[in-house]
NULONU-306900 format. One record per residue (C-alpha): x, y, z; chain; residue number from 1. Coordinates in steps of 0.1 Angstrom, whole numbers, plus 2048, in hexadecimal, padded with zeros to 3 digits. Layout:
# NULONU-306900
+-----+-----+-----+------+------+
|   x |   y |   z | voba | rogu |
+-----+-----+-----+------+------+
|   X |   Y |   Z |    A |  NUM |
...
+-----+-----+-----+------+------+
# end
This chain:
# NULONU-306900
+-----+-----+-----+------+------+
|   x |   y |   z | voba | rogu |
+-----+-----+-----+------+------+
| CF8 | B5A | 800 |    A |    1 |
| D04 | B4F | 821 |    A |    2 |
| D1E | B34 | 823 |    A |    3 |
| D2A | B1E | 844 |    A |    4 |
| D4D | B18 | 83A |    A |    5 |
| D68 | B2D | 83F |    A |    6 |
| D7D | B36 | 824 |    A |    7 |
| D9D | B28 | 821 |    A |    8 |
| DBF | B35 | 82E |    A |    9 |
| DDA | B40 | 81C |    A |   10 |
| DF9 | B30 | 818 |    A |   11 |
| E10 | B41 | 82B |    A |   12 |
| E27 | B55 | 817 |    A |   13 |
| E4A | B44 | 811 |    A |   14 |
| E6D | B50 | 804 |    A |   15 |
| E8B | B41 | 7F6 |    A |   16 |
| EAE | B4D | 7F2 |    A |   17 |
| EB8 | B6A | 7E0 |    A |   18 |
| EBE | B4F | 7C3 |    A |   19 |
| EA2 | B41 | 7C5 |    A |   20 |
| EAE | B24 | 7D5 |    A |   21 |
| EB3 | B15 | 7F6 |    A |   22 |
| E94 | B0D | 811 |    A |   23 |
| E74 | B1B | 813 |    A |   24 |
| E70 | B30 | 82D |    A |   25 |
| E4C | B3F | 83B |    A |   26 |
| E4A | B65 | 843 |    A |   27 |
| E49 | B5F | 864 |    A |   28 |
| E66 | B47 | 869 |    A |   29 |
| E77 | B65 | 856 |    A |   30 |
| E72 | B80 | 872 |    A |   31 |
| E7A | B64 | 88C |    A |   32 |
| E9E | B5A | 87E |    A |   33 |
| EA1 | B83 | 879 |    A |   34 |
| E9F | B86 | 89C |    A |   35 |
| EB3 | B69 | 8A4 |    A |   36 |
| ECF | B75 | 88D |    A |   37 |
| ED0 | B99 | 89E |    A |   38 |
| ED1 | B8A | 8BF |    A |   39 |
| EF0 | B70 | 8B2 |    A |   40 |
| F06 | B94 | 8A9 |    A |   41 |
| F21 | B93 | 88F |    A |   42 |
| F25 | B7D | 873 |    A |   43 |
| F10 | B60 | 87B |    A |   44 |
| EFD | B4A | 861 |    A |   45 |
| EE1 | B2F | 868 |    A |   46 |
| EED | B0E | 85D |    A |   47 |
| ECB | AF4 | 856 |    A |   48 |
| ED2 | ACE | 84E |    A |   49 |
| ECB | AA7 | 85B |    A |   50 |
| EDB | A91 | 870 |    A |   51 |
| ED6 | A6E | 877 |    A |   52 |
| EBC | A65 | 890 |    A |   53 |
| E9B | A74 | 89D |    A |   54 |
| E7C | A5B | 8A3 |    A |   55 |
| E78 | A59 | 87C |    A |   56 |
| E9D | A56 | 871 |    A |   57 |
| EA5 | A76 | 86F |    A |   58 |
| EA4 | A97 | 878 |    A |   59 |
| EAA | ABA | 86F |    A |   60 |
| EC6 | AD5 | 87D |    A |   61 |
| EC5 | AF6 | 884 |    A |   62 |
| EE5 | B06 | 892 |    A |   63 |
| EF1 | B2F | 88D |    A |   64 |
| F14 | B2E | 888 |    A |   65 |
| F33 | B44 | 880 |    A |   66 |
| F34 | B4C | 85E |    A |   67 |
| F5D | B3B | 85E |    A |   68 |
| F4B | B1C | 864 |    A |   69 |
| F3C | B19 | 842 |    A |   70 |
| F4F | AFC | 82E |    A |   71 |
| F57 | AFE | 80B |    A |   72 |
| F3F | AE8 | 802 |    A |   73 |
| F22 | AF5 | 812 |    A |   74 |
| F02 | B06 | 7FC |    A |   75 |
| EFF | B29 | 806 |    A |   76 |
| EDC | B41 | 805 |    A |   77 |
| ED8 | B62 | 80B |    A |   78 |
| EB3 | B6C | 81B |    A |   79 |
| EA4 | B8E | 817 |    A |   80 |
| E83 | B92 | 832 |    A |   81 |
| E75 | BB6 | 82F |    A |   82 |
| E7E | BCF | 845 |    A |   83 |
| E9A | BB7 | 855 |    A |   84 |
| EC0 | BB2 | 84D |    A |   85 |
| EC6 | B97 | 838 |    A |   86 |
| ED2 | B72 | 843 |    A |   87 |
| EE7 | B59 | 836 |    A |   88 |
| EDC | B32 | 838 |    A |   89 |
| EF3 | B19 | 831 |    A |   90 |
| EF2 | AF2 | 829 |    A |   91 |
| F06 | AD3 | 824 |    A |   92 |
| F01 | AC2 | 7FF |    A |   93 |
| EFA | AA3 | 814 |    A |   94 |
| EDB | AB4 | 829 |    A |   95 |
| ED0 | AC7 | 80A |    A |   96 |
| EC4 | AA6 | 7F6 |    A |   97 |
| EAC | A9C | 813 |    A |   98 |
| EA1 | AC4 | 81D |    A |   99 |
| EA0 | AD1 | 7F6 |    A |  100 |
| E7E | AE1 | 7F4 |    A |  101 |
| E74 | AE0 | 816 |    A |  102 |
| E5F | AFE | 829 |    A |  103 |
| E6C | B0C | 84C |    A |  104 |
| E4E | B1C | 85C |    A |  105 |
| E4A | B2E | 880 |    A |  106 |
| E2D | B2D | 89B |    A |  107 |
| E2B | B40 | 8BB |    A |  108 |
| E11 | B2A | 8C7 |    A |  109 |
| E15 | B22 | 8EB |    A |  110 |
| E13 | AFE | 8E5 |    A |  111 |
| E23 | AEE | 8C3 |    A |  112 |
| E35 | B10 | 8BC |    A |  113 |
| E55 | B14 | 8B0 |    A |  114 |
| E67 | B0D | 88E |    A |  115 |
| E55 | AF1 | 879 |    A |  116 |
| E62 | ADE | 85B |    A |  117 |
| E49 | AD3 | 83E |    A |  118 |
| E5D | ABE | 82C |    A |  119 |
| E53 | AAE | 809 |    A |  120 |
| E6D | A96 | 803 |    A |  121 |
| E62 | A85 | 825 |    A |  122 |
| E51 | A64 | 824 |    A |  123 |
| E4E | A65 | 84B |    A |  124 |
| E4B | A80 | 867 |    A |  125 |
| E47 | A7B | 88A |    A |  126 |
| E30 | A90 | 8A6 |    A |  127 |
| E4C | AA8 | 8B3 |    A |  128 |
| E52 | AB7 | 88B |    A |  129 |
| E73 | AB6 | 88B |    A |  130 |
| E7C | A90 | 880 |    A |  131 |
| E76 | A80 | 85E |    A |  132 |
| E7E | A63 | 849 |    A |  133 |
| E83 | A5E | 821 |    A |  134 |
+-----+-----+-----+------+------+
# end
């Protein structure tokens, strides 16, 4: 029997920190911040959070950083992507309450590519993905 719909896609596969813990983050936005770590050299860590501001409120952070910028008081996850050295994300308690549970993914399409956030603690997003409100 012949049927005109295709079948559903796959989520995309998503990991967590070594603890289990921390963002989700989509295979493919794995092998992307692989690559970018490499290219950062030495001991450089990708720090995620929010700030005030954005067309919804607010918006999210990415920023690679020295490791002896990491504050005492920041969470800490270690990410494993196959085939890849591992990588170290870090967060602010503050950022961590409005990003807890939320998915980085990665497109290479020519338009709307890059790094997208799907956050489910958002009440609002805007167009440009990267601006949310609570």
């Amino acid at each position: 029997m012949s049927s005109d719909t295709a079948p559903a896609a796959a989520p995309p596969l998503t990991f967590t920190g070594r603890d289990g813990k921390g963002i989700l983050i989509t295979e493919p936005a794995m092998r992307q911040l692989a690559s970018l770590m490499a290219q950062q050299g030495g001991d450089t860590v990708l720090r995620v959070g929010v700030r005030s501001g954005g067309c919804s409120g607010m918006s999210y952070t990415m920023d690679f950083i020295a490791a002896s910028e990491i504050r005492s008081d920041d969470e800490q996850y270690v990410y494993e992507p196959a085939g890849a050295p591992a990588f170290r994300v870090v967060s602010d308690p503050k950022s961590l309450l409005y990003i807890y549970g939320m998915q980085l993914d990665f497109s290479s399409a020519l338009i709307g590519g890059g790094f997208n956030f799907t956050n489910p603690n958002a009440s609002q997003t805007c167009g440009c993905g990267s601006s949310f409100a609570v």
